[in-house]
Every structure is written in C-alpha cells, then in structure tokens.
C-alpha positions in Angstrom: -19.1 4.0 -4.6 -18.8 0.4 -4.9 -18.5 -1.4 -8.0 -22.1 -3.9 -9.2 -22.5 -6.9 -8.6 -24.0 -8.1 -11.7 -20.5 -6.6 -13.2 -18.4 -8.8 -10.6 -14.9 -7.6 -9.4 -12.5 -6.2 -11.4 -9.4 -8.2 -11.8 -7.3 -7.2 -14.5 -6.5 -10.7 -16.5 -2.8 -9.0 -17.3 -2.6 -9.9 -13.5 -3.8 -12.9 -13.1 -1.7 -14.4 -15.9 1.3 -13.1 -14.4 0.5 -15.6 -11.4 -1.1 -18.5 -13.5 0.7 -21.6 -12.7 3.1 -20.3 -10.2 3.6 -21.0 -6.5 3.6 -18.1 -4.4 7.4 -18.7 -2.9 8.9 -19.4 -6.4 7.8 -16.4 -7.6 9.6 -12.9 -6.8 7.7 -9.3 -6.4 5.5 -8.6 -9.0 5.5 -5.0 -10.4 2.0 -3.5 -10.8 0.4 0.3 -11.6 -3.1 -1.6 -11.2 -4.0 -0.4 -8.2 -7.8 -0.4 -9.2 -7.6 -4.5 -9.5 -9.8 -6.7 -6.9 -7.6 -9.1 -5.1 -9.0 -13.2 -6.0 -8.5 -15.9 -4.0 -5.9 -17.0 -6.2 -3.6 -14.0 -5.3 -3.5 -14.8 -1.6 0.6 -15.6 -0.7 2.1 -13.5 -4.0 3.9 -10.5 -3.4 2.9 -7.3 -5.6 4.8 -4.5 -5.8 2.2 -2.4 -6.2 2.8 1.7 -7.5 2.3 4.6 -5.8 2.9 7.2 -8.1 6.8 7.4 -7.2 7.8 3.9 -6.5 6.4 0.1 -5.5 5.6 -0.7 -2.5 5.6 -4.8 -1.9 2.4 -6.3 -0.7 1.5 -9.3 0.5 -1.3 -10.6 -0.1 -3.3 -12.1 2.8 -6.8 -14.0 3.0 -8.1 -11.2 4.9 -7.1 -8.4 2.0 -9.5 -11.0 -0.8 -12.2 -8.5 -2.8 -10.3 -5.2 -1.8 -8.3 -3.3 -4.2 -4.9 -3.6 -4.4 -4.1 0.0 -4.4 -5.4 0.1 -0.3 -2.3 -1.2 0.7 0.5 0.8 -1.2 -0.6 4.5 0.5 0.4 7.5 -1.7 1.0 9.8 0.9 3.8 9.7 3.5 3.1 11.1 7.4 5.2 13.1 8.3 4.3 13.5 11.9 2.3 16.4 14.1 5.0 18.5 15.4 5.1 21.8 17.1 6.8 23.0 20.1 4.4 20.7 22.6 5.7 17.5 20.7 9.5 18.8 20.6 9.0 19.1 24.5 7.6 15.7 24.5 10.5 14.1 22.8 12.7 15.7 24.6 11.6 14.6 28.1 11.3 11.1 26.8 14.4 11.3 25.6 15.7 11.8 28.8 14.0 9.3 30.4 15.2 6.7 27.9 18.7 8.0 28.8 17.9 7.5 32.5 16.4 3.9 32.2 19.9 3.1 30.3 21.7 4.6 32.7 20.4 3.0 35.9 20.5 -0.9 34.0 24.1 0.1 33.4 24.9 0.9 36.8 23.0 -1.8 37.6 24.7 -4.4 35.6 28.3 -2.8 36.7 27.6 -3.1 40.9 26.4 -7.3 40.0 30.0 -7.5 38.4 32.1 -5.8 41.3 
C-alpha cells in the first residue's frame, strides 16, 4: 500500500544530513539499514550502501530511481538458478558448442599464419 500524500514521502533526515553539502564524487559509499527511506532529488549521483540483512549492497542513485524506496535496489534474496537434469543437459551442449566456436577461430587464426 502506498504511503499518503498529505503525509509526503518518507526520507529519513539522518540521511539527508549525511549528504548535505556534499558533492556526489567527493563523497564515498554511504552505509544505510533505511531501506524504507524515499529517494529526493537531492540523492540522485550518491552512492548508498544500502543493507540487506547480511551485508550493503552499493547503489547508485539515478534520476529514474527519485520517489522509490531505497530498499528496491539492494534485493534480500539471492537466485540461485532453475536447475534439474534438463538445464545440466543444456549447459552441457552449450558448453560444447562454446568449445567448438573456440576451436574452429583457432584453427582459423593458425592456417592465416602458415
């Protein structure tokens, strides 16, 4: 659900005074467990290190990323990808083409030298 408007956003001012009179490439990462905080215009070109519940990921803050939170961009799960014996076959057959391709460029580049 999204947050009122008559409230306005939610950015923390611990944040906000942690970039006050700063420029963006001076600055290093900085660290942050607010990942419920609105991201301000005034953010945009700082680099949060925003926590995930194990470590920070480093975010950079973009004008397209203004008014969502900062905790969309530092994911607290990790993929681990869809496997089964149909993707292990899959690998392995492109594998082998990969091995091929390599293969034929080095022959290739070994009959332009003779």
């Amino acid at each position: 659900m999204t947050r009122s408007l008559s409230k306005g956003p939610n950015v923390d001012p611990r944040v906000l005074k942690k970039i006050a009179g700063k420029k963006p490439q001076e600055t290093g990462v900085i660290k942050t467990w607010l990942r419920a905080c609105h991201i301000s215009p005034e953010m945009v070109g700082f680099k949060f290190g925003v926590h995930n519940g194990k470590d920070f990921v480093e975010v950079l803050v973009s004008e397209d990323m203004v008014g969502h939170r900062l905790g969309e961009f530092s994911l607290t799960r990790k993929f681990t990808k869809h496997g089964g014996k149909m993707q292990k076959e899959l690998e392995a057959k492109k594998k082998e083409s990969e091995m091929a391709a390599a293969s034929a460029a080095k022959a290739a580049t070994t009959e332009k030298k003779a």
